[in-house]
C-alpha angles and dihedrals in degrees: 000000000000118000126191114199100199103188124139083213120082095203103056089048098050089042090055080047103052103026103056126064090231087173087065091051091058092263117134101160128043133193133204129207129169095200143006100259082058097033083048084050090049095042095052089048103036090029088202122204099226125025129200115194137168109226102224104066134150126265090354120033124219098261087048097056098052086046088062093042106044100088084047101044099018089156098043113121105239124192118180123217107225145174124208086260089068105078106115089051085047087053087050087043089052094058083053088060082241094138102154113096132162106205118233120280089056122233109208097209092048088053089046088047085044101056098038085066090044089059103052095043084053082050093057098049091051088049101054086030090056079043089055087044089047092053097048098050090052091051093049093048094057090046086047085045091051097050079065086076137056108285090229103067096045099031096132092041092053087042100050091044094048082046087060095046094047092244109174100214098188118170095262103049112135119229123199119171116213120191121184119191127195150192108242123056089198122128115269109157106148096048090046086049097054086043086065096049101052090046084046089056084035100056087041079080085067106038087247131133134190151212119211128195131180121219147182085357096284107044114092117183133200121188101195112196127189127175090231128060107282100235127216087257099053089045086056093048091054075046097060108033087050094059082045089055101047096035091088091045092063136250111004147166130208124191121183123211131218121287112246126182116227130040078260103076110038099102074071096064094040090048090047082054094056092049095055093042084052091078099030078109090089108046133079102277112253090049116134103220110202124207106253092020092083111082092050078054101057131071116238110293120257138206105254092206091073086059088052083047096051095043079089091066082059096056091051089054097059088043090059093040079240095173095181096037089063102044085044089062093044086060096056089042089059092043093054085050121028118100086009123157102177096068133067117233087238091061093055094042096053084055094044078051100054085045096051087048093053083053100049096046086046088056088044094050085050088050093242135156130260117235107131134091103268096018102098133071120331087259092051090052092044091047085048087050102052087046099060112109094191142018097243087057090054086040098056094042080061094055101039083047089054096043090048092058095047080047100056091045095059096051102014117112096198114241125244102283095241087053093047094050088038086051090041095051089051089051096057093034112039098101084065110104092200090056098140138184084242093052083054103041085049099051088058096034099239124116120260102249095050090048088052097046090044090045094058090039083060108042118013096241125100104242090251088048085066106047093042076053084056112048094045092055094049087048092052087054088050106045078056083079118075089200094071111074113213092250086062103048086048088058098044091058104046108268110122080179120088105187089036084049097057094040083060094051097050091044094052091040112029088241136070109245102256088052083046095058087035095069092028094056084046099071128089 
């Protein structure tokens, strides 16, 4: 807690500092002041929780200084300093409901006494106050959570919530939905919580108010209300402060309903916000996609089944090791669906998944390695798929996934074939903590001793060597990405084991994990 000490007499300041323990009482932070214009200064900056302050002051009294601060600091615990002199001030204080008061000359037992009690009477007072703000912010969820749905089926409900938190619906209010939608589905309550808060100080400019929801992990939905109709340059200025707000939380997406005027009607301008996040899929992340705007920002629709169709010229391609055939065709893909509002993300990326498959296959059939995003197992692809946050990122895997194979054919001298299967069955299997020489010896139909023997002939590694190789790199990808915590990446490449996890890893790097993503997530 936060104590300003408010005497004209140094002494007496310096003696209440050094000569309480104030850390013991609960107070970590303490204020001076010589006189009540300064101790007033100090009180609106610093806003204390207890004063202690001695009534006859220079320039502004004691009684004059809580006056001017009680609107302010109405719950701040306040204790005069008086002589016997004082009674006609302590009469005045006791209209201010500032009963406490240590008579001059101070005792300092009875200050220390005095302002326990003073504590834990402030104490009280935050903890019904943070009960009051919890209430209210329940209250205002469910009310938030119900202009999700049509009005008409939950009119009492909306009504009888917006009664408890002294809504005045009047027939003009002004409704707008905001959803933002991010990355990242981690918790992140606090910071969520101070971001509400700064939109709800924000929005006060405005005479505006909101209601926020959360929603599926990584929506987050705001419905903004205002008793006067909301104009296009207050909407561009929430635009604006909400892509301030989320910029620092990671890739994000925010799409805008339409404005609606009545409680009524306020499930229309959610729902119109739905529609609009619903292709947000195919636009740059950080884009604020407004209800009616949509269709001026998409390309002409066009029938998905030629794609399907013309998937075959793609395979040709690849056939005829037609380099700029194929990327060709991947620059007319992205030109059919980039920025599009007419298709669902599911749909493209079940076309992006049949491609990477005809890559994949093509780079199986060569005899190639796997490396890049998609070209691995069908699992691999469809985990690749469901992670990907925009369309350009898929799009580009896609490329970088053609250009490496091109790549590899023009440079690549194609394994033994039993090394290769042997190489290619560790790829899709080695998240499995069961993976076994048996399980590999049996996949190309040799025994185990002579895969293991043939293994080392031809490449200089002990098949566990290898796959110990293998793990650790693909650790080392994964602990790049905050997202993944280390139990988890134990756990994606094969290690059920936490502590024996890590002990691989340093010994294989030369760091523990966490010190690993530490100094990766360092650099620039």
């Amino acid at each position: 807690m936060k104590l300003l000490i408010a005497d004209d007499e140094l002494l007496t300041r310096q003696g209440l500092i050094t000569s309480i323990d104030w850390e013991s009482l609960g107070i970590h932070q303490i204020f001076q002041a010589d006189d009540g214009i300064r101790a007033l200064h100090i009180a609106r900056l610093q806003q204390p929780d207890i004063i202690l302050s001695d009534i006859r002051m220079p320039r502004l009294n004691g009684i004059e200084l809580v006056e001017k601060l009680s609107s302010l600091l109405p719950d701040t615990a306040i204790i005069f300093m008086s002589g016997y002199s004082d009674k006609e001030y302590l009469k005045a204080a006791i209209r201010l409901n500032a009963i406490d008061y240590v008579e001059k000359p101070l005792d300092l037992e009875e200050v220390k006494a005095t302002v326990e009690e003073a504590v834990r009477r402030r104490q009280r007072i935050l903890a019904s106050r943070q009960n009051e703000d919890l209430l209210s912010l329940e209250t205002a969820s469910n009310l938030a959570l119900l202009l999700t749905k049509p009005y008409k089926d939950n009119c009492e409900k909306i009504d009888s919530l917006a009664g408890e938190l002294s809504l005045r619906l009047v027939p003009g209010c002004s409704f707008v939905t905001y959803i933002v939608k991010l990355k990242t589905d981690e918790p992140m309550s606090v910071l969520i919580r101070e971001l509400r808060e700064n939109l709800d100080d924000f929005l006060k400019n405005y005479h505006l108010r909101s209601f926020y929801i959360r929603m599926h992990a990584i929506y987050h939905v705001f419905h903004i209300m205002g008793n006067n109709a909301l104009s296009s340059a207050v909407l561009s200025s929430i635009d604006l402060f909400l892509k301030e707000q989320f910029h620092p939380l990671g890739l994000f997406f925010i799409s805008r309903g339409e404005i609606v005027t009545g409680i009524a009607k306020m499930h229309s301008s959610y729902t119109t916000a739905v529609v609009a996040m619903q292709s947000s899929f195919f636009f740059p992340a950080g884009t604020l996609l407004v209800s009616g705007d949509m269709d001026s920002l998409s390309p002409t629709a066009e029938n998905t089944s030629d794609i399907q169709t013309e998937n075959s010229v793609f395979a040709e391609a690849l056939a005829a090791k037609d380099h700029d055939a194929c990327i060709q065709f991947l620059k007319n893909l992205c030109s059919r669906y980039s920025k599009n509002c007419h298709l669902l993300s599911n749909q493209v990326k079940d076309t992006y998944y049949k491609l990477f498959q005809l890559l994949n296959d093509y780079r199986l059939r060569l005899k190639l390695p796997s490396g890049t995003p998609g070209s691995g197992s069908s699992e691999s692809i469809i985990e690749f798929l469901e992670s990907c946050f925009t369309y350009d990122e898929l799009h580009q895997a896609l490329m970088d996934c053609t250009e490496a194979l091109f790549q590899q054919m023009a440079s690549y001298v194609p394994e033994d074939n039993v090394i290769f299967l042997i190489k290619d069955y560790i790829a899709k299997h080695y998240g499995n903590d069961l993976l076994s020489i048996k399980d590999i010896s049996g996949h190309v139909n040799l025994s185990a001793s002579y895969v293991c023997t043939y293994f080392k002939s031809q490449t200089g590694q002990t098949l566990n060597q290898y796959l110990t190789e293998y793990r650790m790199e693909k650790a080392m990808e994964l602990l790049k990405d905050a997202r993944y915590q280390i139990a988890d990446i134990s756990y994606k490449v094969g290690y059920t084991n936490g502590n024996y996890f890590s002990k691989s890893f340093k010994k294989f790097t030369g760091l523990t994990p966490s010190k690993y993503r530490e100094k990766i997530l360092e650099q620039p």
